[in-house]
VEXDODO-482661 format. One record per residue (C-alpha): x, y, z; residue number from 0. Coordinates in Angstrom, 3 decimals, decimal comma. Last residue first. Layout:
<pts>
         x         y         z  resi
         X         Y         Z   NUM
...
</pts>
This chain:
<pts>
         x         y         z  resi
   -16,920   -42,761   -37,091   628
   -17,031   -39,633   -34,928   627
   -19,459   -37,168   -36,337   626
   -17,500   -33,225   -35,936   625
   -17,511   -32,552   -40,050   624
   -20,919   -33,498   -40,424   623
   -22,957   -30,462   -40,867   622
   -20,310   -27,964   -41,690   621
   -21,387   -24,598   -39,597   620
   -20,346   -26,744   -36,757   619
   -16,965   -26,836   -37,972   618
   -16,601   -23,598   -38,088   617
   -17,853   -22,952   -34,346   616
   -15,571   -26,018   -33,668   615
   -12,721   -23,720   -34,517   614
   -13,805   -20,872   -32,805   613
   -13,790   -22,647   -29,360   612
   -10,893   -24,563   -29,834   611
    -8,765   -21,229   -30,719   610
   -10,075   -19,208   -27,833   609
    -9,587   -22,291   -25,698   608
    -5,909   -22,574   -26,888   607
    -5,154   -19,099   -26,788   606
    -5,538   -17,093   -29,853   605
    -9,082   -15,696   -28,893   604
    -8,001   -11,783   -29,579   603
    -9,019   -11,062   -25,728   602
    -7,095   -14,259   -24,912   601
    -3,878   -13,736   -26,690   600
    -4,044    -9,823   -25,124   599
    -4,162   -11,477   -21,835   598
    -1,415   -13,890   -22,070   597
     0,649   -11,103   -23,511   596
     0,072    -8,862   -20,534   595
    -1,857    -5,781   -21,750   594
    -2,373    -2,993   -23,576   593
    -5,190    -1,769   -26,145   592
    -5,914    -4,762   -29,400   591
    -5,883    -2,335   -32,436   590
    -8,716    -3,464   -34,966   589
    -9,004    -5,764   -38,252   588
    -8,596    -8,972   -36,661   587
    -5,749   -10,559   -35,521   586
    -5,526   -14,273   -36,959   585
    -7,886   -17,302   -37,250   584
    -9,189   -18,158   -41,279   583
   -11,126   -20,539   -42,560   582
   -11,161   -22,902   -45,410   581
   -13,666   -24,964   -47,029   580
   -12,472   -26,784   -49,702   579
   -12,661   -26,192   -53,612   578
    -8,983   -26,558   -55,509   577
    -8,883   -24,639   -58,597   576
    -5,497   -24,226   -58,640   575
    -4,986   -20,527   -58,299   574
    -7,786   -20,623   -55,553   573
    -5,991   -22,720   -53,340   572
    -3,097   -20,962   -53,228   571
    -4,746   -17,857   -53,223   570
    -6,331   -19,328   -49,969   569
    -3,040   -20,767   -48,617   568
    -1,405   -16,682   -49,015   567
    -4,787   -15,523   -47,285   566
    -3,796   -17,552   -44,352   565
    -0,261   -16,570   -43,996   564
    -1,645   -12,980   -44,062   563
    -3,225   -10,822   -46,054   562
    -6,243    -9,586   -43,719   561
    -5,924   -11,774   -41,228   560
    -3,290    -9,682   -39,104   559
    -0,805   -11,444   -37,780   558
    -0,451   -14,337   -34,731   557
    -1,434   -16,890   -37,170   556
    -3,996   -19,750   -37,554   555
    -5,318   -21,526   -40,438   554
    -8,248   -23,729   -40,475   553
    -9,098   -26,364   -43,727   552
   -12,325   -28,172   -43,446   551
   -13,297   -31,308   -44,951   550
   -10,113   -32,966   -45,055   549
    -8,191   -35,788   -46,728   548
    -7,795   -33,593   -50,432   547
    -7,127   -30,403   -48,729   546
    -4,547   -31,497   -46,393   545
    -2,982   -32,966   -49,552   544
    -2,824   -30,059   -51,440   543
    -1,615   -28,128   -48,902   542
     0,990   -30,451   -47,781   541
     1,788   -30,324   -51,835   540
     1,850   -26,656   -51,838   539
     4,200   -26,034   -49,148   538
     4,608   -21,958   -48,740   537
     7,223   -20,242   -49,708   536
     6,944   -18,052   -48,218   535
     5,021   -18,379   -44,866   534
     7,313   -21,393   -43,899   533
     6,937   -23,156   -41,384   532
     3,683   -24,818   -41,715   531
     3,504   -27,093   -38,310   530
     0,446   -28,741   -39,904   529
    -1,906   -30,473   -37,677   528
    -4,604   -32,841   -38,052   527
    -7,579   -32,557   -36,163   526
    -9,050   -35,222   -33,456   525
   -10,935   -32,278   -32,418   524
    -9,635   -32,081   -28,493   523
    -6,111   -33,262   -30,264   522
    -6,204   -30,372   -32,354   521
    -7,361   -27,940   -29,814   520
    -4,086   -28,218   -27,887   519
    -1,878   -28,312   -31,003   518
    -3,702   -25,403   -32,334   517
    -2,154   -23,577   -28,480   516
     1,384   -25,046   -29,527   515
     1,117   -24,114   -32,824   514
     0,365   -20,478   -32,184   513
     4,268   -19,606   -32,221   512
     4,652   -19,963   -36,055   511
     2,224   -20,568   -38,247   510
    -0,755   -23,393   -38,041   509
    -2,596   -25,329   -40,318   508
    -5,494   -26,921   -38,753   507
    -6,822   -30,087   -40,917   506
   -10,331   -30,645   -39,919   505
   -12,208   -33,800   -40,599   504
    -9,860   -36,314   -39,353   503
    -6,436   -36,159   -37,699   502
    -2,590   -36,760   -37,857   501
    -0,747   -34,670   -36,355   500
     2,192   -33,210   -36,320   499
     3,009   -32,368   -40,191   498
     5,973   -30,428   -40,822   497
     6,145   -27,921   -43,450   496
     8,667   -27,905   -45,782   495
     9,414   -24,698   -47,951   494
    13,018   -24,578   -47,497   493
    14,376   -28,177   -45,560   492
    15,654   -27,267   -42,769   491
    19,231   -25,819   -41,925   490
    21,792   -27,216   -39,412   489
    23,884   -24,690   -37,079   488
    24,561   -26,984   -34,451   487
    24,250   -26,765   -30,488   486
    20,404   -27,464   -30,597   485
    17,962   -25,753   -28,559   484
    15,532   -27,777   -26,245   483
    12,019   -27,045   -26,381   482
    10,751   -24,893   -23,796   481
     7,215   -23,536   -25,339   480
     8,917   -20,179   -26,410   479
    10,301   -17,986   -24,558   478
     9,551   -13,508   -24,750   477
     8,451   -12,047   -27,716   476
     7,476   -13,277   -30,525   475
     9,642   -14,766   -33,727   474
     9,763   -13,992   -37,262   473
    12,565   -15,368   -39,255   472
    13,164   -12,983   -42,633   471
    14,867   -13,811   -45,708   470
    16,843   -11,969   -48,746   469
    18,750   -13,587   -51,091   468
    21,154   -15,779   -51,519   467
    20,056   -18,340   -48,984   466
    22,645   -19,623   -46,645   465
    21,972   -17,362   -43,534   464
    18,112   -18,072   -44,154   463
    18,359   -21,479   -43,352   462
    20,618   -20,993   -40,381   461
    17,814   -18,480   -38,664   460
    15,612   -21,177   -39,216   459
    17,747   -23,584   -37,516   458
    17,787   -21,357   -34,756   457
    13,859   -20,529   -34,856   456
    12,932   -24,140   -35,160   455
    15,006   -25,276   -31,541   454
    13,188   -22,585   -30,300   453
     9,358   -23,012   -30,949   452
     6,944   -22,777   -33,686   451
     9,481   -20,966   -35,780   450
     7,949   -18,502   -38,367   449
     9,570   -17,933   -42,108   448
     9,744   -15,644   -45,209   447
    11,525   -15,994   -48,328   446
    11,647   -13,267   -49,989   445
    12,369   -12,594   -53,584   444
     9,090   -10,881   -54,442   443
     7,601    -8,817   -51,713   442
     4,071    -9,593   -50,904   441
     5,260   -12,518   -47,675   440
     6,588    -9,578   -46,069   439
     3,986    -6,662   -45,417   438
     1,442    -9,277   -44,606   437
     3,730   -11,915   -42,500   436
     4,528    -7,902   -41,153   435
     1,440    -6,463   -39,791   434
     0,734    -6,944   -36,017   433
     4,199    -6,767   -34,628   432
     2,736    -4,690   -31,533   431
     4,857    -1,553   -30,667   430
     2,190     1,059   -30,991   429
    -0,482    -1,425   -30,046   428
     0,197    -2,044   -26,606   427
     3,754    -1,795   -24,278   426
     2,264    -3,971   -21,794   425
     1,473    -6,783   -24,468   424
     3,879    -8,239   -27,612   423
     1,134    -9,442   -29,695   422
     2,511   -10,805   -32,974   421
     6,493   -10,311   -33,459   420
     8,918    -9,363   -30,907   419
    11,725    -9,728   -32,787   418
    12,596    -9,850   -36,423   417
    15,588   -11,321   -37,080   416
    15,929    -9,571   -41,178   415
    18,575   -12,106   -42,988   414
    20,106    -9,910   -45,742   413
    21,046   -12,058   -49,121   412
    20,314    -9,752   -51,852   411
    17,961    -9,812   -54,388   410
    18,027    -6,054   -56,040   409
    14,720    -5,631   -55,766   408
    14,551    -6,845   -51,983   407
    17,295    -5,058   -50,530   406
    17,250    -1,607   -51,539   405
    13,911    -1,179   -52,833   404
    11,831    -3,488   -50,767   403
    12,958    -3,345   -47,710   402
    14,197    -0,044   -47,751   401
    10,651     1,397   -48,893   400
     9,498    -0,504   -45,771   399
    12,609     0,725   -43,361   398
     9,868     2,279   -40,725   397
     7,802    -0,608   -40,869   396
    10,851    -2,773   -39,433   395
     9,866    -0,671   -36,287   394
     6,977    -2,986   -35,333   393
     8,753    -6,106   -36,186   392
    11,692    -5,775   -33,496   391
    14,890    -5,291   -35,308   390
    18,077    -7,523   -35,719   389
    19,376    -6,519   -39,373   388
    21,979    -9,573   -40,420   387
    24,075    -9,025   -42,861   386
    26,809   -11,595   -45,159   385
    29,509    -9,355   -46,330   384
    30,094    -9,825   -50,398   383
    30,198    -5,921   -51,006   382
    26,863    -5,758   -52,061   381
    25,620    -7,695   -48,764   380
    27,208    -4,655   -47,368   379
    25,446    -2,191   -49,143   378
    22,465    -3,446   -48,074   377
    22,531    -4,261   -44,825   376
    23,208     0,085   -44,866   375
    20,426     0,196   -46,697   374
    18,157    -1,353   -44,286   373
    19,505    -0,091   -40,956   372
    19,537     3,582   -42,582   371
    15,656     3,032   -43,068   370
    16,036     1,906   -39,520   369
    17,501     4,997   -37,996   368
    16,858     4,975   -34,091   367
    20,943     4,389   -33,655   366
    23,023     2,594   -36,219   365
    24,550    -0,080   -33,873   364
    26,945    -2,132   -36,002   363
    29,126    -5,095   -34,942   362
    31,122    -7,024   -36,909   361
    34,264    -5,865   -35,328   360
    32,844    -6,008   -31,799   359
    32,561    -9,687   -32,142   358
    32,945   -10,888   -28,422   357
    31,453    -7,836   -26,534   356
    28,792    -6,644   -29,149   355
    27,749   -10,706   -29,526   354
    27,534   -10,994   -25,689   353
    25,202    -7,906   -26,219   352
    23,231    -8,823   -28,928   351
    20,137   -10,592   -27,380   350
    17,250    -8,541   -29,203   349
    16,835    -5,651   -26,318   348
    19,926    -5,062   -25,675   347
    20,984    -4,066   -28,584   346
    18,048    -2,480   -29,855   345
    19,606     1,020   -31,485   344
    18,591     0,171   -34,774   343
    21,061    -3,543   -34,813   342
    23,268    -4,566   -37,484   341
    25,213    -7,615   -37,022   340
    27,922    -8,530   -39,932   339
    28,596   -12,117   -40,930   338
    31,896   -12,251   -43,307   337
    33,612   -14,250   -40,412   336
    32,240   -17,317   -40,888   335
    32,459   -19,864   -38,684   334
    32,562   -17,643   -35,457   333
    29,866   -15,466   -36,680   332
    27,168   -18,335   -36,735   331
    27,827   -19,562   -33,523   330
    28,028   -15,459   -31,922   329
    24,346   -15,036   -33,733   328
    22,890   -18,475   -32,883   327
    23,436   -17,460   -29,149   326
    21,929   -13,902   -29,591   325
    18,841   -15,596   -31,871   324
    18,421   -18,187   -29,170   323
    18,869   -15,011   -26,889   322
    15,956   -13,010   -28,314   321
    13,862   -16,032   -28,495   320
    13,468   -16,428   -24,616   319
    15,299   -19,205   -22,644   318
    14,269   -19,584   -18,711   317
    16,192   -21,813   -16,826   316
    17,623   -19,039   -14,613   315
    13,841   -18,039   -14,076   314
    14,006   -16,263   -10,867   313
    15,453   -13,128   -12,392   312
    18,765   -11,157   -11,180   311
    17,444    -8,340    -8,767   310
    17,454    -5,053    -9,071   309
    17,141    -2,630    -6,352   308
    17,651    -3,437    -2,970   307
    15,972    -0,322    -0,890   306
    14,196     0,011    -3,878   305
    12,196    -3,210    -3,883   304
    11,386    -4,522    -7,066   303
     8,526    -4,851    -9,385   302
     9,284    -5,254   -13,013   301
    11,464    -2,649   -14,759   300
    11,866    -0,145   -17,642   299
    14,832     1,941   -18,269   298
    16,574     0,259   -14,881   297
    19,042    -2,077   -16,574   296
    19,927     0,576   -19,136   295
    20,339     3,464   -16,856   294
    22,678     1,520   -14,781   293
    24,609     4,145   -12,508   292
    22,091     6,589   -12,584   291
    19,328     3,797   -11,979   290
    21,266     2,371    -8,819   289
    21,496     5,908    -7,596   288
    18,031     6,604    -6,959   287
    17,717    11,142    -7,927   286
    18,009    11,005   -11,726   285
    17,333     7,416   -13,137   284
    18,522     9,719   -16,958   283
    20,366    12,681   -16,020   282
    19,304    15,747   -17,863   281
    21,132    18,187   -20,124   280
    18,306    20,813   -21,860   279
    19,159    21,964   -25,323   278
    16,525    24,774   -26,029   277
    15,406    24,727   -29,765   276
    14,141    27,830   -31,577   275
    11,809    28,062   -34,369   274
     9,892    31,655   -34,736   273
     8,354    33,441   -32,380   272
     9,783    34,331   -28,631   271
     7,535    35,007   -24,919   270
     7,318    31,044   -24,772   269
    11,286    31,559   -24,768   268
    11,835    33,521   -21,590   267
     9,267    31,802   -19,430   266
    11,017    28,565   -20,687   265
    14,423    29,976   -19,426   264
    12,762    31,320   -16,726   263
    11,461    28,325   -15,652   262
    14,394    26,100   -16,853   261
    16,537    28,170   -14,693   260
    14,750    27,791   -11,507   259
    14,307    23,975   -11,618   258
    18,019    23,290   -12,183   257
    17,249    19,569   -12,853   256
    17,390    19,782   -16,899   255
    21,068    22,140   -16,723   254
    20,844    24,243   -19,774   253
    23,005    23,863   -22,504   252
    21,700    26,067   -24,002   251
    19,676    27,706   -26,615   250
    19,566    27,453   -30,494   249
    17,395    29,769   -33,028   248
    16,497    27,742   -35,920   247
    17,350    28,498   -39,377   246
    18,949    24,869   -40,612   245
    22,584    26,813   -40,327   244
    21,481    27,655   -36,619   243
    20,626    24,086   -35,271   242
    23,953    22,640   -36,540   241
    26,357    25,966   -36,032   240
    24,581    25,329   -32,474   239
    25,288    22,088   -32,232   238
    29,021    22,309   -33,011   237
    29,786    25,576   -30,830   236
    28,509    24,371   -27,703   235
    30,179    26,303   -25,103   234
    31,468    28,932   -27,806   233
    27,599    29,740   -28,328   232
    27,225    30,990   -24,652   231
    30,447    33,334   -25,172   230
    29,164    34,331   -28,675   229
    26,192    35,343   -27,397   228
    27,894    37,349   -24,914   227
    30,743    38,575   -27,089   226
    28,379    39,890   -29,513   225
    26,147    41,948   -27,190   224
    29,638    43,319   -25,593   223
    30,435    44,473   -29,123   222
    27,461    45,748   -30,114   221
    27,586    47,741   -26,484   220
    30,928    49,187   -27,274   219
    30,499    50,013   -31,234   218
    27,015    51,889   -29,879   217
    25,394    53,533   -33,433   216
    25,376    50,086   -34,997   215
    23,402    48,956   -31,718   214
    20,852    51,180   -32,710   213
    20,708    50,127   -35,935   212
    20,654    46,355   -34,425   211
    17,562    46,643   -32,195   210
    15,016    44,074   -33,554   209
    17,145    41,193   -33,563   208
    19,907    40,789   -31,902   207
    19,805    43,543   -29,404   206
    15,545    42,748   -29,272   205
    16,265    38,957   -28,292   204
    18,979    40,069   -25,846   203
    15,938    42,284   -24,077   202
    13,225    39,694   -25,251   201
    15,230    37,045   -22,646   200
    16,589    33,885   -24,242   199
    20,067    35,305   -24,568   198
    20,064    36,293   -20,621   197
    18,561    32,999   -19,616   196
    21,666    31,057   -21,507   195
    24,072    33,145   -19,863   194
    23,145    32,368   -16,519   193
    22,666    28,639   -17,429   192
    26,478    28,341   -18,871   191
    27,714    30,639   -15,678   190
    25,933    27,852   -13,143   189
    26,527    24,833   -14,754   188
    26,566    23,290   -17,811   187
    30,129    23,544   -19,729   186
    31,772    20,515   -18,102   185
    28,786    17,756   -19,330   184
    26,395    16,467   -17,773   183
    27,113    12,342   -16,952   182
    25,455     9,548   -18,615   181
    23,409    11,516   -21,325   180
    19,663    12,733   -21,058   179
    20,050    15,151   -23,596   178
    16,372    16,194   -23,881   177
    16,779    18,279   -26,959   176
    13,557    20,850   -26,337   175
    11,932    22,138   -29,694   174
     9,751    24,995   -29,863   173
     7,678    26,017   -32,637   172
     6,503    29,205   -34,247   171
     7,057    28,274   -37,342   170
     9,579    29,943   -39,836   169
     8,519    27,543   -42,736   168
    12,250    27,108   -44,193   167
    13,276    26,647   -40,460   166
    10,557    24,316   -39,460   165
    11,054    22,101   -42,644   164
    15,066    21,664   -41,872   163
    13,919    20,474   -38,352   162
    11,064    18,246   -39,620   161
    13,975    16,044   -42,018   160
    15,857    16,120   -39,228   159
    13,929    14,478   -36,820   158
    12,717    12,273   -39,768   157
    16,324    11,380   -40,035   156
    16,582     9,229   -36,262   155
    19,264    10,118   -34,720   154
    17,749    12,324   -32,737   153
    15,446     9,907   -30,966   152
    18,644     8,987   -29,212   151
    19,449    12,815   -27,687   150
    15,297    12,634   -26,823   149
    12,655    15,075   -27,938   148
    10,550    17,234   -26,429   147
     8,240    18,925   -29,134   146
     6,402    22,649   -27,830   145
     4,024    23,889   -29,594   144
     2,605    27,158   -28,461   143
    -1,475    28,474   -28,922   142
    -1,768    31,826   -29,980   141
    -4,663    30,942   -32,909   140
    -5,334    32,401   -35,886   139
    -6,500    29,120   -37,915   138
    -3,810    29,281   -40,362   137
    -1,316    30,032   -37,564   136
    -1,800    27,390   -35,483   135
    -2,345    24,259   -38,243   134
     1,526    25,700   -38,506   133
     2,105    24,958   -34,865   132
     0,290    21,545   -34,759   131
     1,949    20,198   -37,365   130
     5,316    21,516   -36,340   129
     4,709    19,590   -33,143   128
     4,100    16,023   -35,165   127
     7,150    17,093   -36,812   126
     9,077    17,470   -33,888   125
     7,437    14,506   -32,235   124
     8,265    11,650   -34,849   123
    11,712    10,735   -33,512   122
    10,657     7,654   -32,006   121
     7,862     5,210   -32,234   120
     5,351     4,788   -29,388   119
     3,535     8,179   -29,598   118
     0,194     9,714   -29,667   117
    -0,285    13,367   -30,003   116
    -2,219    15,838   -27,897   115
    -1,505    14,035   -24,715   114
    -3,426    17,056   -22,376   113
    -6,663    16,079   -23,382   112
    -6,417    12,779   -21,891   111
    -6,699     9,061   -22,603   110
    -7,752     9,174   -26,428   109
    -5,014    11,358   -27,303   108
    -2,523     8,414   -26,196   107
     0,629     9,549   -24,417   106
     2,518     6,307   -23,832   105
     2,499     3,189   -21,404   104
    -1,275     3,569   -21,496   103
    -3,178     3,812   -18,026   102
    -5,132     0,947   -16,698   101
    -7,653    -1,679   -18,478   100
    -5,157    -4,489   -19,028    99
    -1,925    -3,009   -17,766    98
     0,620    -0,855   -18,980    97
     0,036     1,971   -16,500    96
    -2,596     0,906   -13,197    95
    -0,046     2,024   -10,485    94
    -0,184     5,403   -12,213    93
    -4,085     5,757   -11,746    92
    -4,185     8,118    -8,848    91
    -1,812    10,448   -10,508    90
    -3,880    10,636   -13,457    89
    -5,000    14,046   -13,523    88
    -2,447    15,736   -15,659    87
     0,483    15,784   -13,125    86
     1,015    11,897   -12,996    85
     0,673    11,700   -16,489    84
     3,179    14,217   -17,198    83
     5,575    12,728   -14,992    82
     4,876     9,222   -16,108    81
     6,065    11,129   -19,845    80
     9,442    10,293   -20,386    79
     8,873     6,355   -21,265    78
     7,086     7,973   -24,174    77
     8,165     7,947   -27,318    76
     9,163    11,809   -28,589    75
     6,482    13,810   -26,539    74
     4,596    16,672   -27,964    73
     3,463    19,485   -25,882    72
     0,356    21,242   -27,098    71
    -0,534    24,941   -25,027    70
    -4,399    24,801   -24,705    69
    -3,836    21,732   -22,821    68
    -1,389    23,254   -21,582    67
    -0,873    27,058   -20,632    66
     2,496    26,545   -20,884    65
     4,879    28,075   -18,099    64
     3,985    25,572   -15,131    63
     3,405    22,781   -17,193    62
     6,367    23,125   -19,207    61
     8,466    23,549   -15,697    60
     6,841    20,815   -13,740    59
     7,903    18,527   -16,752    58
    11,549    19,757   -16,649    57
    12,070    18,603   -13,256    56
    10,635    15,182   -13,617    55
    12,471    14,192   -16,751    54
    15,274    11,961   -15,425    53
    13,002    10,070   -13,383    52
    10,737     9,758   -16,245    51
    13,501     8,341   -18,105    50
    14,616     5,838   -15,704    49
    11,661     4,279   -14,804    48
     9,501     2,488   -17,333    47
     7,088    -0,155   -15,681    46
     6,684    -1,795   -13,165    45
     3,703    -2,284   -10,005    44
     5,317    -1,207    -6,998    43
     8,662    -0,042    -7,860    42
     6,782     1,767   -10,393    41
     4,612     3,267    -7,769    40
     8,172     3,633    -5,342    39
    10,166     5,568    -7,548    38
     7,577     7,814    -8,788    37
     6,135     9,076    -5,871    36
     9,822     9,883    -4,498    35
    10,456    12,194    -8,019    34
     7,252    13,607    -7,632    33
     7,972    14,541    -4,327    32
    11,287    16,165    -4,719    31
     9,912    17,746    -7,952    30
     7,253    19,251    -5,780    29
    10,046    20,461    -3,443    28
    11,703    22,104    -6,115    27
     8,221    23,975    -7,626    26
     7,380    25,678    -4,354    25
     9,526    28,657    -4,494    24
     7,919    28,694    -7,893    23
     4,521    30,508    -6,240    22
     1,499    27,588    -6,723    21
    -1,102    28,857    -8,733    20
     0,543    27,168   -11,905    19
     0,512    23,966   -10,383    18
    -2,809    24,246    -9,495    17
    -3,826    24,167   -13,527    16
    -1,730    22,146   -14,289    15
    -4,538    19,127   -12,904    14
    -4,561    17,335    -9,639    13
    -2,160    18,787    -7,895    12
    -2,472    19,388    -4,081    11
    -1,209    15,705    -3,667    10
     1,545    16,899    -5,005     9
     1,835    19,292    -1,974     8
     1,353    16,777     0,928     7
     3,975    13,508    -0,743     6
     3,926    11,067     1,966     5
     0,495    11,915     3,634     4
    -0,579     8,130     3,445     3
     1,661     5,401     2,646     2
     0,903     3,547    -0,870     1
     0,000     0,000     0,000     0
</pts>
């Protein structure tokens, strides 16, 4: 239980709209509380820590100058914003983020007026903000925009691509560079924020801008007006000649936890037109040591006691799919040298670190940039190397036009591990891998593929190593169903499926990591099962001949119906002339909220009931299909 009377003047806050009545004495001791509120809910329940930690002063200070949610701020991602939620009326409900029926992980328009923009991928809020500012002046309106966006999210081009718009369009538009790095730098600290409030302020504005001729008459003052801004410039020359050569007015570096400098730094700039971007230094897991000293470990957590922090997990036997690939990777690149890793700024995340420490020579993190991902694989393969682009399935979408241009058209052998595929649950549907058997199994040249379980996904992974051309192994998050991974790097069979059971009436043909659940309602049904495989290509004579014993043909896939594995065995099918009834289990045509996995599964009725149930709904629309002979 939460203690009582632990945190007096946030409790005070239910909305902005009290934080701006309260005098800014006050605003350092809220940030004290915040901070401590934060800590121990997540602690609590999970979640995403160390950003929000690191973000907590500069929250109170956009909420305290902008007149939000009149005023739009735009979040890049999200694991900054439990702050922001916690300020905008949904304090109470914190405990409640990322699961089934509480608060989303990330702002989501639909939750509360003051998340103007939704966001789960990066680098999109600067032009989201730009949006908003532009849609501004057409309609006559004095609202701000304000986009906060992260040091990482900056590497991401659309980030620049909205920058160089904003300057050519003049918007009124501010953009905040969260630089959230391990330590601040040298040049922030008192003199560098001094300085940076007196260029923000309208008087240094006006001696730059408005008031030159009367400067030209005053050689002294021009000249101490110059040397000031060219003192605070001097401390970070290269992003300012950066900013300032794409038109946009740069401030900073600021210190992120000096509350009474970002105020009237803020206060100073909310006064200005025109693009400008204030480079705030934070500390991400700011204020509980453990998180400043492992950022990574502690960017989002399950329940733990602070007083201890982390804890290694309970499940030593425990093998997910991110380290079979991790494993496989470092086997694979120890027999052949010409294998190069290329991960969009998910190292940790898809099982590459023991590969980053022992192969650091074919090892390439490209930041948030996974069109550059793409190409880059690209090139390589060009150049005889043999690539492999790790990336979770939801942010493969960003490298499409990659995909298929780059790689695709020009056949060449990349091997795409795509990671958390299908439902992945807390983080919801921004990061689900809802979409890709669809977006992949339409390209020509690829061959496409989805392990029903570990041992499958390594030798998968092997398969589509020796191909020349492009592949992709699609595997969900988190273990599989425990099957035992084998040391070699052997290949299967391409376009083999693998039949597992042997049934009557209703052949279920099954993709990737539902066949354990079909497998469950098979052998309620007395079905046969097909352990498919392969998505593309797909095995036209187990098709054929599940067609030709059966009545009613089911397939099952953790994607989207709607052109999935399921509509590739229809067309199938249809090409050929072959009449059987078929049906199809997948996602359907909505966004499934957050969850756990298990949960999400259920709600979509992919786990084993959900699957038996449907399934004998078909085959009860078949009169005879279900008789027992």
């Amino acid at each position: 239980m939460m203690r009582q009377n632990t945190y007096p003047l946030l409790e005070t806050i239910d909305h902005p709209e009290d934080l701006r009545a309260l005098p800014a004495s006050r605003l350092a001791p809220l940030a004290e509380e915040l901070r401590s509120y934060l800590l121990e809910t997540v602690a609590q329940n999970g979640g995403h820590l160390g950003a929000g930690l690191g973000t907590v002063e500069l929250t109170i200070a956009l909420h305290y100058i902008y007149q939000t949610p009149q005023d739009r701020l735009v979040w890049d991602v999200g694991h900054q914003t439990y702050p922001h939620k916690i300020l905008t009326g949904r304090r109470q409900q914190l405990a409640s983020i990322r699961k089934t029926g509480g608060l989303s992980p990330f702002p989501k328009r639909e939750e509360s007026p003051y998340d103007c923009f939704g966001t789960g991928h990066s680098s999109t809020s600067i032009s989201a903000a730009l949006g908003m500012a532009l849609a501004a002046r057409s309609n006559g309106s004095d609202s701000r925009a304000v986009a906060i966006i992260g040091d990482g999210a900056m590497t991401g081009g659309m980030a620049f691509e909205a920058m160089d718009h904003a300057g050519d369009a003049e918007a009124d538009l501010l953009i905040i560079l969260n630089d959230n790095e391990m330590s601040i730098s040298p040049n922030v600290g008192a003199l560098t924020g001094h300085l940076t409030r007196l260029l923000s302020g309208r008087i240094a504005r006006g001696l730059r801008e408005g008031g030159k001729r009367v400067l030209d008459q005053l050689p002294s003052a021009r000249e101490l007006a110059g040397r000031v801004e060219a003192q605070v410039k001097s401390l970070a020359a290269s992003p300012s000649s950066l900013f300032e050569a794409l038109n946009i007015d740069y401030y900073g570096p600021v210190d992120g936890h000096d509350m009474d400098a970002l105020v009237d730094v803020l206060r100073n700039l909310r006064r200005q037109k025109g693009p400008r971007l204030l480079h705030v230094v934070t500390r991400k897991g700011k204020g509980y040591d453990p998180a400043e000293n492992d950022p990574v470990g502690y960017h989002g957590v399950s329940p733990f006691d602070p007083s201890h922090g982390l804890q290694p997990s309970g499940r030593p036997g425990a093998v997910s799919y991110s380290q079979v690939f991790g494993d496989w990777l470092c086997d694979m690149a120890a027999r052949d040298q010409r294998l190069a890793a290329i991960t969009p700024a998910m190292r940790e995340g898809s099982g590459m670190v023991r590969f980053s420490k022992e192969h650091p020579g074919q090892y390439f993190d490209v930041g948030i940039a996974e069109q550059h991902a793409v190409t880059l694989a690209a090139g390589m393969a060009c150049e005889g190397l043999r690539p492999v682009v790790a990336i979770y399935s939801t942010f493969l979408q960003r490298g499409y036009d990659q995909l298929i241009h780059d790689v695709a058209l020009q056949n060449l052998p990349v091997v795409f591990a795509i990671d958390r595929a299908g439902l992945v649950g807390p983080d919801g549907a921004t990061h689900a891998g809802s979409f890709d058997l669809s977006y992949l199994r339409c390209i020509p040249n690829m061959t496409v593929m989805a392990p029903a379980d570990e041992a499958e996904c390594r030798r998968m992974l092997s398969t589509g190593y020796r191909l020349e051309g492009p592949s992709a192994i699609r595997y969900p998050r988190g273990g599989g169903p425990g099957v035992a991974v084998p040391e070699d790097l052997e290949e299967l069979p391409l376009g083999q499926a693998e039949l597992r059971r042997q049934g009557r009436g209703i052949a279920i043909l099954a993709f990737g990591s539902l066949v354990p659940a079909a497998a469950a309602a098979a052998e309620e049904l007395d079905a046969s099962l097909v352990n498919m495989r392969f998505v593309k290509p797909l095995d036209g004579p187990m098709i054929e001949r599940m067609a030709a014993g059966h009545k009613l043909l089911v397939t099952v896939e953790e994607n989207a119906v709607a052109g999935g594995a399921g509509s590739g065995v229809a067309e199938w099918l249809a090409e050929r002339g072959l009449q059987v009834p078929i049906r199809h289990i997948g996602l359907a045509d909505n966004y499934l909220p957050h969850g756990s996995r298990e949960d999400l599964l259920q709600a979509a009725g992919l786990d084993a009931n959900g699957l038996l149930r449907r399934i004998r709904r078909f085959a009860e629309q078949q009169p005879g299909i279900l008789e027992r002979s």
